[in-house]
C-alpha positions as CSV (number, residue, x, y, z in Angstrom):
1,X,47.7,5.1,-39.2
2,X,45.6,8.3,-40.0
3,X,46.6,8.3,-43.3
4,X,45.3,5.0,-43.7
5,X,41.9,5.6,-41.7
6,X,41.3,8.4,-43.9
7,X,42.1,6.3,-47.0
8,X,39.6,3.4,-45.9
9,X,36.7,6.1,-45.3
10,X,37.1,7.7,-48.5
11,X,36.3,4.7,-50.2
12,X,33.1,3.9,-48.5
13,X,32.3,7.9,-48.8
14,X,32.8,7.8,-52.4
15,X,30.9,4.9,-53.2
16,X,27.9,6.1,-50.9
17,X,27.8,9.2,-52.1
18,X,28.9,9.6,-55.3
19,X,29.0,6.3,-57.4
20,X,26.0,5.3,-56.5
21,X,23.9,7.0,-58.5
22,X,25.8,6.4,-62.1
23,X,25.3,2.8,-60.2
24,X,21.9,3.0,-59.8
25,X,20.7,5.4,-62.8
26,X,19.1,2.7,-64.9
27,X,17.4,1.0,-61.8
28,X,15.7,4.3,-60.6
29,X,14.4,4.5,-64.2
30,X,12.9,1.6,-64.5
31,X,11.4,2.0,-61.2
32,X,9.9,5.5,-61.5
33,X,10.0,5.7,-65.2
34,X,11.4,9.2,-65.5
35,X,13.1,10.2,-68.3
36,X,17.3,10.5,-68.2
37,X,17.0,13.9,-67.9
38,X,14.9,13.9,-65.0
39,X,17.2,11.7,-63.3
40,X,20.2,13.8,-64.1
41,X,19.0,16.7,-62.8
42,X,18.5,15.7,-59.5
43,X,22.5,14.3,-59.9
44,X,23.6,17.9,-61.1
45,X,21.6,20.2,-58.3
46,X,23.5,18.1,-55.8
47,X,26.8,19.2,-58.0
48,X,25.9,22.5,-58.1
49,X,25.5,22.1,-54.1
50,X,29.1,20.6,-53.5
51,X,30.6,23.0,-55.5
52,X,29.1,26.0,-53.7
53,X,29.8,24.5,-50.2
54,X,33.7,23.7,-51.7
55,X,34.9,27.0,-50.8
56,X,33.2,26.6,-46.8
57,X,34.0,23.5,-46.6
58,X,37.6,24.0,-47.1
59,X,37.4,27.4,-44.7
60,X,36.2,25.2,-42.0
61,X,39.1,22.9,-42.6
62,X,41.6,25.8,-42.5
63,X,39.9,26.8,-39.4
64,X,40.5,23.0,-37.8
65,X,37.1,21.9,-37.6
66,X,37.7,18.8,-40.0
67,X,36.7,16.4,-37.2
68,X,33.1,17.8,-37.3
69,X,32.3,18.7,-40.8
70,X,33.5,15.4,-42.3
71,X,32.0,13.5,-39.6
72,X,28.4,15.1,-39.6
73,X,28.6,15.3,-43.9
74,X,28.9,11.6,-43.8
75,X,25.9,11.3,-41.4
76,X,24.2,13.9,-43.2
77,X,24.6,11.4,-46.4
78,X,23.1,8.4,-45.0
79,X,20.5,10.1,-43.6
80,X,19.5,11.1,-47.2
81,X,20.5,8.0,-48.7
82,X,17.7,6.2,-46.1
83,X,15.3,8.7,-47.6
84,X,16.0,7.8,-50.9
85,X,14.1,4.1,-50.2
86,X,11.0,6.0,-49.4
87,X,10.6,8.4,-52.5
88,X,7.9,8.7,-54.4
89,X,7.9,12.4,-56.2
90,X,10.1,13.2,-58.3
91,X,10.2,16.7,-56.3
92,X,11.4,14.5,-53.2
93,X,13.9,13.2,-55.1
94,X,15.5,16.6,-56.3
95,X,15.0,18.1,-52.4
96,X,16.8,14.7,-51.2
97,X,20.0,15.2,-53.5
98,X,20.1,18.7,-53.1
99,X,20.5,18.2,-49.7
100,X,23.4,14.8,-50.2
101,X,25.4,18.0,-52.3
102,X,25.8,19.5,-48.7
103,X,27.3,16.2,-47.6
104,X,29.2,15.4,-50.6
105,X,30.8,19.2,-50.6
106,X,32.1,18.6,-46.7
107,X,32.9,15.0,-47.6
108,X,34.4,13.8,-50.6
109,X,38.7,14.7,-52.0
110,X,38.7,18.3,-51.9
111,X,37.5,18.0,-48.5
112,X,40.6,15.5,-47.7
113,X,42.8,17.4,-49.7
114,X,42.5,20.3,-47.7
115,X,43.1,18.3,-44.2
116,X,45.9,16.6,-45.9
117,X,47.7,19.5,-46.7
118,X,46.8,21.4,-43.7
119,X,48.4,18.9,-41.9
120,X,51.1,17.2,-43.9
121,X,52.0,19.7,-46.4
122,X,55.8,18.6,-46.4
123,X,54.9,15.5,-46.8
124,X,51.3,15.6,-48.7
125,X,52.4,14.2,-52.3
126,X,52.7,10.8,-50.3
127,X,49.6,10.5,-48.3
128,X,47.7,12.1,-51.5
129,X,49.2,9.1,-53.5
130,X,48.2,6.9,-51.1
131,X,44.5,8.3,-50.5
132,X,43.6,8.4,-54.3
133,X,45.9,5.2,-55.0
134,X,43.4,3.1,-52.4
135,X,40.1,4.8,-53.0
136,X,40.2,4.5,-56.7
137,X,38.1,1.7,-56.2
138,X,35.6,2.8,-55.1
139,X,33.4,2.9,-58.3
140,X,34.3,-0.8,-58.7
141,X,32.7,-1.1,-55.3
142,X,30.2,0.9,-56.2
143,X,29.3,-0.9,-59.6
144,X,29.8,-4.6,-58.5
145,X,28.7,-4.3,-54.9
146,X,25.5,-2.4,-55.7
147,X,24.8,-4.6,-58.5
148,X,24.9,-7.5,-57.0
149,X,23.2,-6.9,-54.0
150,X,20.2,-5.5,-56.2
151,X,20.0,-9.0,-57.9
152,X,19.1,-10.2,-54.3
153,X,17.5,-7.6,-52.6
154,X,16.3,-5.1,-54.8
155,X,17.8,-1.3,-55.2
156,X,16.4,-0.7,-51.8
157,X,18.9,-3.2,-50.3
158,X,21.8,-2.1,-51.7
159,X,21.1,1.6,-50.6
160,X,20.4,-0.1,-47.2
161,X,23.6,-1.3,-47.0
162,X,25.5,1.9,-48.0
163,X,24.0,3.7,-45.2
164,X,24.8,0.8,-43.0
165,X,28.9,1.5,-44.2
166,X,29.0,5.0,-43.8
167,X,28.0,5.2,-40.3
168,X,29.6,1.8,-38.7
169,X,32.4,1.9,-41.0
170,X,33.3,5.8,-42.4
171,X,32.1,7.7,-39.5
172,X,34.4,6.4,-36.6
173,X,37.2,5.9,-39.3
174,X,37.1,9.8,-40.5
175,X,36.5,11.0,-36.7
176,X,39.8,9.3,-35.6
177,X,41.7,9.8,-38.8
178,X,41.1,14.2,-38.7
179,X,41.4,14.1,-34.7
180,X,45.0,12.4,-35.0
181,X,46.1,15.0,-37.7
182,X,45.0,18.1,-36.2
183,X,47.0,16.5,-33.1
184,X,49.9,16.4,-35.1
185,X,49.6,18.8,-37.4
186,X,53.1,20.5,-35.3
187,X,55.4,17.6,-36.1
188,X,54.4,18.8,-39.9
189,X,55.5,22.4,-39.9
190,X,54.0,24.4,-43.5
191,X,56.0,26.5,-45.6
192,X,55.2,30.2,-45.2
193,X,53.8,31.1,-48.8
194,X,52.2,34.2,-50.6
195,X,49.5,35.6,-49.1
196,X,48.7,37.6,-52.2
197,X,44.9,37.0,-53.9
198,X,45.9,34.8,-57.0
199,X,42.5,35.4,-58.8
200,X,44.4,38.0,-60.4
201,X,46.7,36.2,-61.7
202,X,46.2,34.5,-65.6
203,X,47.7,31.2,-64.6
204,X,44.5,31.2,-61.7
205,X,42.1,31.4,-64.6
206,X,44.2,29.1,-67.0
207,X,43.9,26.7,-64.1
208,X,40.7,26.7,-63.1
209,X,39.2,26.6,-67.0
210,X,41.4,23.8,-67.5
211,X,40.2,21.7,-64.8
212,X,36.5,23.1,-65.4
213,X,36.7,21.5,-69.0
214,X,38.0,18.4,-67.9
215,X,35.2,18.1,-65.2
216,X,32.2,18.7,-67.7
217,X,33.6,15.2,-69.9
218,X,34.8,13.4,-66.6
219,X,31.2,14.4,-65.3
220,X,29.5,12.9,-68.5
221,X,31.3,9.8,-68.2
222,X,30.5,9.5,-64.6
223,X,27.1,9.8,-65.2
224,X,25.9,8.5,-68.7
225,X,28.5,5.3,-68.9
226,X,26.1,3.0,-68.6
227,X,23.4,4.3,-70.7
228,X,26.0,5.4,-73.4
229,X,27.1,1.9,-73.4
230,X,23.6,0.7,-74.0
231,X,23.1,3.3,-76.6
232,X,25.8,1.7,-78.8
233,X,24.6,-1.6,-78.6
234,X,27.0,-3.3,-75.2
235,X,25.3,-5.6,-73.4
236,X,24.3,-4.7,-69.6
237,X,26.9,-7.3,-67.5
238,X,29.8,-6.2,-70.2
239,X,28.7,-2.5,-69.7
240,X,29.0,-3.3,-65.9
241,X,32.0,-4.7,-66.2
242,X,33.7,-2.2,-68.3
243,X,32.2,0.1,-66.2
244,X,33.8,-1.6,-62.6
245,X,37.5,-1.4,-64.8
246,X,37.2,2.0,-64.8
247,X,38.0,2.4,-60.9
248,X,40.7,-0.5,-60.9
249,X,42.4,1.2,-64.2
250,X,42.4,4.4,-61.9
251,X,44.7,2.3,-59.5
252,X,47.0,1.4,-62.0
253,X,47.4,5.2,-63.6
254,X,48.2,6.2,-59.3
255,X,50.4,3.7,-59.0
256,X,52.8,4.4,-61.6
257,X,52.4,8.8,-60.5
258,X,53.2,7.2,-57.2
259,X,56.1,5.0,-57.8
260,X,57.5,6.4,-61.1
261,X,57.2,9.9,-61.3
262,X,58.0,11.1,-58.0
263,X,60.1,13.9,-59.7
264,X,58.0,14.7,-62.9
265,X,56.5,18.2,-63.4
266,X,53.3,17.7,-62.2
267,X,51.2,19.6,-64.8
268,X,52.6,18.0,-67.6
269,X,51.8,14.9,-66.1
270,X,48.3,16.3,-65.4
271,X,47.7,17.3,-69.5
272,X,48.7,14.2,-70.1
273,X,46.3,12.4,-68.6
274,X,44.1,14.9,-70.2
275,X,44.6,13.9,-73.5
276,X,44.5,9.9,-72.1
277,X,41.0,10.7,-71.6
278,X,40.5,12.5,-75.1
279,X,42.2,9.5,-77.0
280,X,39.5,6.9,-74.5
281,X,36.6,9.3,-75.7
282,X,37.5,8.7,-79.3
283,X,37.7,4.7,-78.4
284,X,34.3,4.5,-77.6
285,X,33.4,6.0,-81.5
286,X,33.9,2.4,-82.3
287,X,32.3,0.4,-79.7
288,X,29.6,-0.2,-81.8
289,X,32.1,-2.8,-83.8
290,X,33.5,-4.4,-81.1
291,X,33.2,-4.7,-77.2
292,X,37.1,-5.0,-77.2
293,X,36.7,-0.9,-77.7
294,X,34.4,-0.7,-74.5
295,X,36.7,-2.1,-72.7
296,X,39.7,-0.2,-74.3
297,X,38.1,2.7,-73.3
298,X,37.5,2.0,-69.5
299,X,40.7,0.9,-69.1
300,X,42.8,4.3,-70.9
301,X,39.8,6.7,-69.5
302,X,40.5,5.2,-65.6
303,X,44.1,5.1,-66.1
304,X,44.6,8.8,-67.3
305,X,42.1,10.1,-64.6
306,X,43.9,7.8,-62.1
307,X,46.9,9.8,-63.2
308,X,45.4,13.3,-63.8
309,X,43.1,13.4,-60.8
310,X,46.2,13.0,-58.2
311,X,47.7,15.5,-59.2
312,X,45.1,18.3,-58.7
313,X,46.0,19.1,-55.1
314,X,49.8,19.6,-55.6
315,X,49.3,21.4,-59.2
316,X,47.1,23.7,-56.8
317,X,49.4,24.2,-54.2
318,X,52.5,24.7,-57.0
319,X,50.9,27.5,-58.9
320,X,49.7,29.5,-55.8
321,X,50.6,28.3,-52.6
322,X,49.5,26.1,-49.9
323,X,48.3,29.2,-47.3
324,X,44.8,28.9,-46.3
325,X,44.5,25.9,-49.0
326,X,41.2,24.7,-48.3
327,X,39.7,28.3,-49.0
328,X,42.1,28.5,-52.1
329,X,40.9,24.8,-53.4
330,X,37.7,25.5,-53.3
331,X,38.3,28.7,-55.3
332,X,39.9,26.8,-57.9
333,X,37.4,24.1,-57.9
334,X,34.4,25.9,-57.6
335,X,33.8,26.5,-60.8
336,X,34.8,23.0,-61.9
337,X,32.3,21.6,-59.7
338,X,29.8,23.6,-61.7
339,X,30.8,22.0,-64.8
340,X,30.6,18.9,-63.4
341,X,27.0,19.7,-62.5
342,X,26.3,21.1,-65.6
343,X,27.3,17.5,-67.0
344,X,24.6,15.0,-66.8
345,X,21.6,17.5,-67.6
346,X,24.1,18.8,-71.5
347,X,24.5,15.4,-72.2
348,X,21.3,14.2,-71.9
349,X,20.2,17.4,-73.7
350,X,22.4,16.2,-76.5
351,X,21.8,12.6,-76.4
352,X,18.0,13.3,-76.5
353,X,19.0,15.6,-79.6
354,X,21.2,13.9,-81.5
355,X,22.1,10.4,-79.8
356,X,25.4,9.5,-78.0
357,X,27.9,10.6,-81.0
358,X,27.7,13.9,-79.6
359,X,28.2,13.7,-76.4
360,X,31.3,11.3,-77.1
361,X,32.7,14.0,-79.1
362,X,32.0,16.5,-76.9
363,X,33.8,14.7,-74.3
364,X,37.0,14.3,-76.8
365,X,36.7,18.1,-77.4
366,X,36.9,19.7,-73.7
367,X,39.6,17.1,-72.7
368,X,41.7,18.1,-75.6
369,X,41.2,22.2,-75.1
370,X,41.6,21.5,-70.9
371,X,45.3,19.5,-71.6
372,X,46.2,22.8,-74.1
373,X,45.5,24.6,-71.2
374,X,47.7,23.3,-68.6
375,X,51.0,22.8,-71.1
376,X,50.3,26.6,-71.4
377,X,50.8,27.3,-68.0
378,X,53.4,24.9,-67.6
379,X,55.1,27.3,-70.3
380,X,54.9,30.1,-68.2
C-alpha cells in the first residue's frame, strides 16, 4: 500500500510541478506577452534550484526525514503555484519559480528514488517499476487536464485546481506513504556496499556526462514541444495531442522494462533508449510533410524515455553502490539537473537564431554522444 500511495502522489506532484509549465507556456505568453526566452528562464532558474537542492534533498532522506521534506516541498509548491495567479512582473515570476525549484528538488523522482531504495533496496527494481510505470502519465494529465480546464476557466483555473490536488490529494498520500516505509524499512535489510568516494572513479564521470547530455535534449523537448510543433507548421489540438502521447508512450516503454526485461543489463537497456530518443529527434525533421511524423515522434521519444528513465536509479546503485544513496544520486544528478536547466534558455537561444532545425538536431546530437557513453561503461 505505500508503494502505491507513493505512486498516486507522484503523479499529481509531477503534473503540479513540473508539466505544467511546458502545459501552460503558450498561455503565459499570450497573457504577458514575453518573449520565449523570457519564459524559459524563469523554467531553467527553478532547474538550476532542484538540481542544487538534489544532493540535500537526498541527505535528508538518508538521514530519515522523508516524511517532512516531501511533505512540506509539496506544500511549498502550491503555495507558489497560488502565487502564480496573481503575477504581474516578470521579476515576480522568476522569484516565484526560483522558489517551486526548492519544492521540485525535495519532491519530484530522485527524491522517491532515494526513499525507495533506502527502504526497499532488495526489492527497489519493483516498486521503481511500478512508481515510474503509473506516473508516466502524468504529462498527459498535465496536457489534457490543464487544457481543458483553461477552455472553461481560464489559465487561472487550471492552476487553481493543481494547487487544490497537491494538498487534499498528494500531501496526505506522500505523508502516509514515507511514514509506512521508514516503519519498515527493517523488514528490508540493505546490502553493505563500498563506502569509497566514487567521484574518482572514470565510470562516475562517464555516468554522470552521459545522463547530463541526455537531460539537456529531454529538457528541450519538455519545454519547447509545443512551440516546436507550431514552428513546423502542426496545428495546436494535434500538437496537444501528440504532446499528451508522450506520457502514455512512456507507460508502454515501463511496461515492457517491467515485464520483459527483468534480467537485461540495465545500461544497455538505458543507451538504448538513448538512441530511441535520437532516432524520435530525427522524426520530427519531417513533421513539416506530415503530422503522421509528429505523432511518430511522441510515441518513440515517450517510449525510449519510459524505458531509459527507469532505469536511472538501479544503473546508479549498480556502478557505485546503494550506501548513503540519496547523497550519492544527487551527486550523479546534479550536474544533469543543470543541463536540464540549461535547456529551455539554449534552445530558445537557437531557435531565436536559426529556427527549430537546430535545436532538433541538437537534440539528435547529445542523445546519440550520451548512449555512446553508457555502452562504454557497460564495456568496462
Amino acid at each position: 500500500m505505500p508503494i502505491l500511495a507513493l505512486t498516486a502522489s507522484q503523479i499529481v506532484v509531477s503534473a503540479a510541478l513540473y508539466y505544467l509549465f511546458p502545459a501552460m507556456v503558450l498561455l503565459w505568453r499570450a497573457e504577458f506577452g514575453w518573449s520565449f526566452g523570457q519564459l524559459m528562464g524563469a523554467f531553467s532558474l527553478a532547474l538550476v534550484v532542484q538540481g542544487v537542492v538534489a544532493k540535500y534533498s537526498g541527505r535528508l532522506i538518508d538521514r530519515g526525514f522523508a516524511t517532512v521534506s516531501m511533505s512540506f516541498g509539496a506544500v511549498l509548491g502550491a503555495a507558489c503555484l497560488a502565487m502564480i495567479t496573481q503575477v504581474h512582473a516578470i521579476w515576480q515570476f522568476y522569484a516565484i519559480w526560483c522558489v517551486m525549484g526548492l519544492a521540485m528538488g525535495l519532491t519530484l523522482y530522485e527524491s522517491v528514488f532515494a526513499l525507495v531504495i533506502r527502504t526497499r533496496d532488495k526489492t527497489a527494481r519493483g516498486c521503481i517499476s511500478l512508481i515510474t510505470l503509473v506516473s508516466g502519465f502524468a504529462s498527459s494529465l498535465a496536457f489534457l487536464l490543464t487544457a481543458s480546464i483553461s477552455d472553461v476557466l481560464g489559465w487561472r483555473g487550471a492552476v487553481w485546481l493543481m494547487v487544490g490536488l497537491l494538498v487534499m490529494v498528494n500531501v496526505p498520500l506522500v505523508s502516509y506513504a514515507t511514514t509506512r516505509l521508514e516503519g519498515d524499512r527493517k523488514a528490508f535489510p540493505t546490502e553493505p556496499v563500498q563506502a569509497a568516494d566514487p567521484r574518482g572513479r572514470a565510470r562516475f564521470w562517464l555516468l554522470t556526462s552521459a545522463f547530463s547530455l541526455s537531460a539537456l535534449g529531454i529538457g528541450i523537448v519538455v519545454s519547447h514541444l509545443l512551440p516546436l510543433l507550431a514552428s513546423l507548421g502542426v496545428t495546436s489540438s494535434t500538437a496537444v495531442l501528440a504532446a499528451s502521447l508522450v506520457g502514455a508512450a512512456q507507460v508502454a516503454g515501463r511496461l515492457l522494462m517491467t515485464l520483459g526485461t527483468r534480467d537485461a543489463r540495465v545500461t544497455g537497456v538505458a543507451a538504448l533508449g538513448l538512441a530511441g530518443m535520437a532516432v524520435a529527434a530525427a522524426a520530427l525533421l519531417f513533421a513539416w510533410v506530415s503530422p503522421a511524423f509528429a505523432f511518430a515522434f511522441a510515441v518513440l521519444h515517450g517510449f525510449s524515455y519510459g524505458l531509459s528513465s527507469i532505469l536511472r536509479p538501479l544503473i546508479i546503485r549498480e556502478i557505485l553502490g546503494a550506501r548513503n544513496f540519496g547523497s550519492l544520486q544527487g551527486a550523479v544528478m546534479g550536474p544533469a539537473f543543470l543541463a536540464f536547466a540549461a535547456a529551455p534558455f539554449v534552445a530558445a537561444i537557437l531557435a531565436d537564431a536559426g529556427g527549430y532545425m537546430p535545436v532538433i538536431l541538437l537534440c539528435a546530437a547529445v542523445q546519440t554522444l550520451g548512449a555512446a557513453l553508457l555502452l562504454q561503461i557497460k564495456r568496462r
